[in-house]
C-alpha positions, 0 to 999 in steps of 0.5 A: 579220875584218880580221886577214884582211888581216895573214893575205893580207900574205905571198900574192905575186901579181900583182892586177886587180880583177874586182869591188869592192862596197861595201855601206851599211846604213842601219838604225833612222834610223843608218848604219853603214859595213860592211866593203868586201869585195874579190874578187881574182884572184891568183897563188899558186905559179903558179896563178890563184886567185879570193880573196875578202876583208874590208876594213876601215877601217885602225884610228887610235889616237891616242899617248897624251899623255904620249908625244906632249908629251915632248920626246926627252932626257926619257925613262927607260931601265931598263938590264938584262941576261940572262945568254943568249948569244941572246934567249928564247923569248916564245911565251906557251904553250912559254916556260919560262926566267926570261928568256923569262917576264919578256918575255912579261910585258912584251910580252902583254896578259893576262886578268888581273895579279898584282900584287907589291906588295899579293899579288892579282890585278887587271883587265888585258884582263878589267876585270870578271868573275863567277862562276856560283852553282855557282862553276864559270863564269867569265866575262870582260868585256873591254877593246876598246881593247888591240890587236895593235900593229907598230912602223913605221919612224916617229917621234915625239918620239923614241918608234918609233910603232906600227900597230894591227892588230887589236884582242885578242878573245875568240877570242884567248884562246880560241885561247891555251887550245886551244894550251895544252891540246893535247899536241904544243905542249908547255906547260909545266905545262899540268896547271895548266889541266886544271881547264878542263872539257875540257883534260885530255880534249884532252890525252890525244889524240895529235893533237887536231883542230880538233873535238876542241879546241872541245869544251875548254869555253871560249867566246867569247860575243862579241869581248869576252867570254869564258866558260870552265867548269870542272871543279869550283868553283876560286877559285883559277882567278882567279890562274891567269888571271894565269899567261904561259901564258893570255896571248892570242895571235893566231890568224891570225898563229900560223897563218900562220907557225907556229913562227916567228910570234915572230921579229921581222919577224913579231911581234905585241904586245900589252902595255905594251912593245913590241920595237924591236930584234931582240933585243927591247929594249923601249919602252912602247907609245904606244898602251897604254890602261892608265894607271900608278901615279904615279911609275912611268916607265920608257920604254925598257928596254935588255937587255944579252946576257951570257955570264959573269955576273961581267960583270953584276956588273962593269958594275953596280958600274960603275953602268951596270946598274940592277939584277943577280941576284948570281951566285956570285962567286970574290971572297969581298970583292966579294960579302960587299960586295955582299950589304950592299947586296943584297935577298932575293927569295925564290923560291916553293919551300919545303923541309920535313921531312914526317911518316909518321902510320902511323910508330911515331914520329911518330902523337902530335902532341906528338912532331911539335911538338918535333922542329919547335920543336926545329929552328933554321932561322935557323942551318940557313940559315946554315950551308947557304946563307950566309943566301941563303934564307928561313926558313919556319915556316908553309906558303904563301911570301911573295908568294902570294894568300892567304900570311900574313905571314912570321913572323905565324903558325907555330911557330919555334925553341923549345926550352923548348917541344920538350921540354915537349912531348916529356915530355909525349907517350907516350914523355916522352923521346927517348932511349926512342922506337925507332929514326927512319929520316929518308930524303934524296936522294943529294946532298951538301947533303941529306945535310948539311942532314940532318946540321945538324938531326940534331945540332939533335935531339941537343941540344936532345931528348937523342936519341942518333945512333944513334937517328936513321939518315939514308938517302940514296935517289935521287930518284925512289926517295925519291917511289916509297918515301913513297906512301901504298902504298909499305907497308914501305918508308916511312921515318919522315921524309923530305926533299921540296920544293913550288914553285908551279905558280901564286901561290895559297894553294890550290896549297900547302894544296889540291895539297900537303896536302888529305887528298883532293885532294892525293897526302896522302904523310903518310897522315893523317885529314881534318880540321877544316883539310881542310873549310876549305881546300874551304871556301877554293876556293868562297869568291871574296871576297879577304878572306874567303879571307886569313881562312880561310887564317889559320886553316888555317895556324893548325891546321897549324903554331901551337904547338896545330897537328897539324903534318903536316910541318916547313917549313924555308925558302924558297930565294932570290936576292940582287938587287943595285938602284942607288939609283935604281929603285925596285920590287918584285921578282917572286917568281913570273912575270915582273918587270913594268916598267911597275911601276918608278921610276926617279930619272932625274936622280940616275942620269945625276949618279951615272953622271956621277961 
């Protein structure tokens, strides 16, 4: 109840007390201090009103001592750019650019956090949960020492101090959800959260009320404990906990201002950093409970607004920029230079070649092994991106919950072996199969991709080219012609693209293949890998689910695997670092700085030069 009074800031009037009454219990042999409760006679648009609110003691947190022993000059500042001509959108439920993610990061505390370096998630607001025998409920203990915080205008050691307002409750995360699941906030991917027994219902309504919107079934039991139920057993809700959209948000402040409950003179924070300009430079909050990993220091992080991103890369080389993505760059010798020193982030979205099983072509496993082992990704890469992509020969991308190792598992380029196994399918050779109609997008670069592997079948299977016809399709032409129903008009093969809605292995085998849950666009029968990847989402042992998902990947796409489709690469970008941060770049969400090092000795002597 003492958000009430951050709710009353904004009320303009003029104030006599009429009554003020404080309460003392004294119960079991202890006194506890209740809250003072204030009725006010006040002035609203001209009209007296009588207002009767809660007081509480103002909360005091002390800095934490590494804040306060530090003397100003001893601080670590990461230096950063956006290329935005304005700062992003940080609300938690409509952000959807890189930049707007990173900050929500940084600023709000979530349930949980996906940590880059080891591919899980761990405790962050939640510090434990467990799940029901059924697997469908979900239950969160939370931390009560997280707290909406306000920079003041006070400071020490050179580190803006903050006031507490309120601490982060259940009913925070409980109104997170609310919004996500009603339509007009427009969430973006807010399906992701349909697993929630009654957000899908939720969204379906034009307006939902405030009835309709507590039927979502997410409870607060408590201030620090939140209850969710779902449709069905999903450990992959686990990784979903991790995603910005969840990220608790304040009720009384979201209600109070509505759309511009984010604009500075407004803002409430939760996270590990906090805004001190308006165009949200950061600072480590100095009352963040939550203690770093040895080496990790960054203080500050100074966000410079770029238009032309060849100016990032200017200052950089000027080494007044920690770290840059690598644009494109009309000097063909700056970026060959750049790229040397540069670090491939793939991102989470793989290209493939999918299989028609009802095609005349490719029903035969052998035929879907050789044309895969028969393909070059390494060349493909090359030749399309200039090496700016990962080659892929399994399913699930580097830095997913679940994902194997790239290279451990998966069939590669063989060509010995694509033969071997197209001599020993029903037509032993290629030239005596019927005609494959591969179906693409209208773009160049598809068409091109298309190209590069049609020739990579030419030499390597004796197919002819007349043999292998490329259509081009518009996109929504392409997903309308490959449906299961789509009868006649299914091609052969076609060219399609999954990223993540969320960084679990579920999402790739469970969304995009299960021959059930997913839209099963090959059309093939259930097997022995389908029953594991049910198996999968029961199992909420991390261990246990890596296994698993070892095997599923295994029957896929090992050299013996039923190969429903030829993953290709994932696309990336390059990141350029100065030799003094060190960190683990996000693959998917935001970058977290709390996570970076930086040699602060070595910078300012490199900078010095």
């Amino acid at each position: 109840m003492n958000k009430w009074i951050y709710a009353l800031k904004r009320i303009s009037y003029n104030v006599f007390f009429l009554l003020i009454s404080i309460l003392l219990i004294v119960a079991c042999g202890s006194e506890e201090e209740l809250p003072v409760i204030v009725t006010e006679v006040v002035s609203i648009e001209g009209q007296e009103q009588v207002v009767t609110r809660i007081i509480r003691e103002e909360i005091t947190v002390e800095p934490i001592p590494d804040v306060v022993s530090r003397d100003e000059g001893s601080f670590v500042t990461l230096d950063i750019s956006f290329i935005l001509s304005d700062p992003p959108n940080i609300d938690p439920q409509t952000s959807d650019s890189d930049e707007g993610i990173t900050l929500i990061e940084n600023l709000f505390v979530g349930l949980t956090r996906y940590n880059h370096v080891q591919n899980r998630v761990e405790p962050m607001l939640a510090k434990s949960w467990e799940v029901s025998g059924n697997g469908r409920q979900w239950t969160f203990h939370l931390r009560d020492d997280i707290y909406w915080v306000k920079p003041t205008e006070e400071r020490l050691n050179g580190f803006v101090q903050v006031k507490p307002i309120a601490p982060v409750v259940a009913d925070d995360v409980v109104y997170a959800i609310q919004r996500a699941c009603a339509k007009g906030t427009n969430t973006p991917d807010a399906v992701t959260l349909f697993i929630i027994e009654g957000c899908e219902q939720a969204y379906s309504l034009a307006d939902p009320t405030g009835t309709d919107l507590s039927r979502i079934e997410i409870r607060a039991i408590d201030d620090v404990t939140v209850q969710f139920t779902l449709t069905k057993p999903a450990s992959q809700f686990l990784t979903i906990t991790s995603l910005w959209m969840m990220r608790p948000v304040p009720r009384f402040l979201v209600e109070e201002f509505k759309d511009e409950w984010t604009l500075p003179e407004n803002l409430l924070t939760s996270g590990p950093f906090l805004p001190i300009s308006a165009r949200y430079s950061l600072q480590r909050n100095p009352i963040w409970p939550i203690s770093r990993s040895e080496g990790k220091n960054v203080d500050f992080v100074n966000i410079l607004y770029l238009t032309d991103p060849t100016n990032a890369v200017q200052l950089w080389d000027a080494k007044n920029l920690d770290v840059i993505n690598l644009p494109d760059l009309p000097d063909n010798e700056l970026r060959a230079r750049l790229i040397e020193k540069a670090d491939l982030v793939p991102e989470q979205t793989l290209f493939y070649f999918s299989y028609n099983f009802e095609s005349g072509v490719f029903r035969e496993p052998a035929v879907r092994r050789a044309f895969s082992a028969a393909i070059d990704r390494e060349v493909l890469v090359q030749e399309l991106y200039d090496g700016e992509a990962l080659e892929m020969r399994h399913l699930v991308p580097p830095g997913v919950v679940g994902a194997m190792p790239v290279g451990e598992v998966g069939m590669g380029y063989d060509p010995d072996y694509a033969r071997l196994q197209l001599q020993s399918s029903g037509f032993g050779s290629c030239r005596l199969m019927p005609q494959i109609r591969l179906l693409v997008t209208t773009s160049d670069q598809s068409l091109r991709q298309a190209e590069i592997i049609r020739d990579m079948w030419i030499d390597e299977l004796g197919c002819t080219e007349e043999q292998i016809v490329i259509d081009q399709a518009q996109f929504g032409t392409l997903l309308a012609n490959t449906r299961k129903d789509a009868g006649p008009n299914r091609p052969d093969m076609w060219e399609l693209g999954w990223a993540s809605y969320y960084p679990d292995a579920h999402n790739w085998f469970g969304d995009l293949l299960h021959c059930v849950d997913s839209e099963n666009r090959q059309n093939r029968d259930c097997s022995e890998a389908d029953n594991l990847i049910r198996q999968a989402s029961f199992e909420t042992d991390d261990a246990e689910r890596l296994k698993l998902y070892q095997q599923i990947e295994s029957l896929f796409f090992s050299r013996e695997g039923s190969v429903p489709l030829i993953p290709l690469y994932v696309s990336g970008n390059y990141v350029v670092v100065q030799g003094w941060v060190k960190y683990v770049p996000a693959s998917f969400g935001g970058e977290q700085f709390d996570t970076y090092e930086i040699d602060a000795v070595l910078k300012k002597l490199q900078q010095s030069r």
